[in-house]
C-alpha positions as CSV (number, residue, x, y, z in Angstrom):
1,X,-1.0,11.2,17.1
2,X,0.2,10.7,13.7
3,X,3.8,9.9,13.1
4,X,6.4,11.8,10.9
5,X,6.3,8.5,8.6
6,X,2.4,8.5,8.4
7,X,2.4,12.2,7.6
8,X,5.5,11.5,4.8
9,X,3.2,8.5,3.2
10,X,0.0,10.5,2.9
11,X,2.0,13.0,1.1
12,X,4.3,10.9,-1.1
13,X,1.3,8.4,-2.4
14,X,-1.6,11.2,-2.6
15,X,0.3,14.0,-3.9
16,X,-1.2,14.2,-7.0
17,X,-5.0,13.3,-8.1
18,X,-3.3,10.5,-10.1
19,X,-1.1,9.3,-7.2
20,X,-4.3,9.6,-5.2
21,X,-6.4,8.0,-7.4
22,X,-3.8,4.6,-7.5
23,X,-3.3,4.6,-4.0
24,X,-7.2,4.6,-3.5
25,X,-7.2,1.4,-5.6
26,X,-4.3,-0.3,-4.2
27,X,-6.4,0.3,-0.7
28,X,-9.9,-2.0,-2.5
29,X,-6.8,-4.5,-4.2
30,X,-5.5,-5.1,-0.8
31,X,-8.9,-4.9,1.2
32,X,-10.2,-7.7,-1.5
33,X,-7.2,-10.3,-1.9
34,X,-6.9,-13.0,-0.1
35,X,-4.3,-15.3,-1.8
36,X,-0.7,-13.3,-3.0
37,X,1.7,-15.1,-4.9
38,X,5.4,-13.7,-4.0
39,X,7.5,-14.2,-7.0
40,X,10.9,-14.4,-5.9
41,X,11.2,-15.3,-2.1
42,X,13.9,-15.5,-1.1
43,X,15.1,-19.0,1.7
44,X,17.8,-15.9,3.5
45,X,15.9,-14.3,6.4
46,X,17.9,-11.1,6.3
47,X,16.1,-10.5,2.3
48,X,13.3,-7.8,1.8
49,X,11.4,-10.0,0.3
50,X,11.0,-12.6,3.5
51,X,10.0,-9.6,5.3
52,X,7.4,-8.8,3.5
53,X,6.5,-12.4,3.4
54,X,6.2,-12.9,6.9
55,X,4.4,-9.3,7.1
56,X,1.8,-10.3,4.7
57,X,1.3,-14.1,6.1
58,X,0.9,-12.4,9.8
59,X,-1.4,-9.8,8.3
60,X,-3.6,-12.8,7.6
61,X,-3.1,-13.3,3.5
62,X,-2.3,-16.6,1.5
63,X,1.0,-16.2,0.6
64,X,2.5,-18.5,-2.0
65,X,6.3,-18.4,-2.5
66,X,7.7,-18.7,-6.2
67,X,11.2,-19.5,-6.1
68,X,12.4,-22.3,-8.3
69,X,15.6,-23.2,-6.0
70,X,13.2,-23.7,-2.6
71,X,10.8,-26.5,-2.1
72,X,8.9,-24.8,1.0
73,X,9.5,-20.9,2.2
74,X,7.5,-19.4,5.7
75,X,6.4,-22.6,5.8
76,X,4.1,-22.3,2.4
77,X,5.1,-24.7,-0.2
78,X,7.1,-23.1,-2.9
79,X,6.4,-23.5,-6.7
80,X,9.0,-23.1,-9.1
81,X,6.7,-20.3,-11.5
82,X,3.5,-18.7,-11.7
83,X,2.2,-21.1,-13.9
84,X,2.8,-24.0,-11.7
85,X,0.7,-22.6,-9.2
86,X,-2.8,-24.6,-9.3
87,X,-5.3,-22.4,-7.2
88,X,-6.2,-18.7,-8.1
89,X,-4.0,-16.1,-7.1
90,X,-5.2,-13.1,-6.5
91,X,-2.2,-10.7,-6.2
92,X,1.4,-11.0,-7.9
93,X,3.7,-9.5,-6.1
94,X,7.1,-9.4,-8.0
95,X,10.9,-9.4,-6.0
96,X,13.2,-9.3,-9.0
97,X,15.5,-7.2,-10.9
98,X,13.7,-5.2,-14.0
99,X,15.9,-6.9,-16.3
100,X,13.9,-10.3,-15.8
101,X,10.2,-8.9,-14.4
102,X,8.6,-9.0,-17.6
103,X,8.9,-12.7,-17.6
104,X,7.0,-12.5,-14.3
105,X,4.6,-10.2,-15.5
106,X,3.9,-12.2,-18.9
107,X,3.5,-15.2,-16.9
108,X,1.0,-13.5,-14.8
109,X,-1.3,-12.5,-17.5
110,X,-1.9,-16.5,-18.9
111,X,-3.1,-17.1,-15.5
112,X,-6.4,-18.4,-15.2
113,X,-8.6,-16.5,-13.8
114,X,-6.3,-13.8,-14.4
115,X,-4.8,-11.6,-10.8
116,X,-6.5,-9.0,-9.7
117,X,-3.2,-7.0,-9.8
118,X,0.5,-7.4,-10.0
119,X,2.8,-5.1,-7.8
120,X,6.5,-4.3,-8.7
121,X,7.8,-3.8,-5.8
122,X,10.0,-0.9,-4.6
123,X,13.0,-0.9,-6.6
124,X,11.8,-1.8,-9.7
125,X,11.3,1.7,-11.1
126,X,8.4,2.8,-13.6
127,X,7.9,-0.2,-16.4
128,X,6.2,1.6,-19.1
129,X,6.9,-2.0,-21.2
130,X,4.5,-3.7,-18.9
131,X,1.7,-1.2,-18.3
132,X,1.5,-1.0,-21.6
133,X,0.8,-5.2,-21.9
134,X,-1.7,-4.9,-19.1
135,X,-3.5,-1.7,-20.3
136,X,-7.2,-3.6,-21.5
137,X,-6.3,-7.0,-19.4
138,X,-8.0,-5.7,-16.4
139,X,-5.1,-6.3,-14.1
140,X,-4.0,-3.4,-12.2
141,X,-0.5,-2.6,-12.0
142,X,1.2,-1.0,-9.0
143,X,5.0,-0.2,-9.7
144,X,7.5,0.6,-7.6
145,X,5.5,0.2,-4.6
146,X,6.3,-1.6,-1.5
147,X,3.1,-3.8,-0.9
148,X,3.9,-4.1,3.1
149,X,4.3,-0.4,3.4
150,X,1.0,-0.1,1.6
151,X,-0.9,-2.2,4.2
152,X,0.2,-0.5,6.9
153,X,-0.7,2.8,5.7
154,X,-3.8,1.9,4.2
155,X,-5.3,-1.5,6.0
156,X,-4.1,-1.8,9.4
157,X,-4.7,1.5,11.1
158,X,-8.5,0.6,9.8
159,X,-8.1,-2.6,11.2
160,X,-7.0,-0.9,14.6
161,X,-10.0,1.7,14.6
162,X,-12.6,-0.8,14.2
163,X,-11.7,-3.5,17.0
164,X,-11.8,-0.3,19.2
165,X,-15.0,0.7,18.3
């Protein structure tokens, strides 16, 4: 049985044949990363961001924490930007206000080999300024989207049906 939650994600993020269309490739992104780089980690516990952290790290995923005030976060060394980081990253996933993401996002697109996709997480509200930069980069952009809730809607229940096959 489906919960009231499950029913409320299907139709918020496939409501329309463009919503449906982004949430079917945020379901290949996350079914093809393997390494996501979480810019702005927070060291506090209590902090969405840690959550999602831990939630991606126990879902199996890379996670590198980019936090310039912590040397180590969930146990993963922290770098202090994107550009530090010196192993491919295949998802950016970006904690911070929308007054300063852009900086994230720029940062994200001189990486080489460029992400697969950066998500601006929920929050963040639509960035026209930045899809507009990564329209022809071939980096996907997910705004406003939280990538946890995402996984569990789109990843794990497949994950479930399969081991019980």
């Amino acid at each position: 049985m489906r919960t009231t939650f499950n029913n409320w994600y299907d139709e918020k993020m496939r409501a329309t044949e463009a919503l449906n269309a982004e949430t079917d490739r945020a379901e290949k992104t996350l079914e093809e990363a393997t390494t996501i780089a979480i810019v702005g980690l927070s060291r506090s516990f209590h902090k969405d961001s840690q959550f999602v952290g831990r939630y991606l790290k126990n879902a199996g995923y890379n996670i590198v924490p980019v936090n310039p005030k912590a040397d180590e976060i969930l146990g993963e060394k922290s770098y202090p930007d994107l550009k530090s980081i010196p192993f491919p990253i295949d998802v950016v996933d970006v904690f911070l206000p929308p007054d300063v993401l852009p900086k994230a996002v720029d940062q994200a697109m001189e990486l080489d080999p460029k992400p697969r996709a950066i998500w601006l997480q929920l929050g963040t509200g639509d960035q026209p300024a930045e899809e507009e930069k990564l329209k022809g980069s071939g980096i996907e952009l997910y705004q406003n989207r939280c990538i946890k809730v995402d996984h569990q809607f789109l990843i794990r229940p497949k994950e479930k049906s399969t081991s019980n096959a």
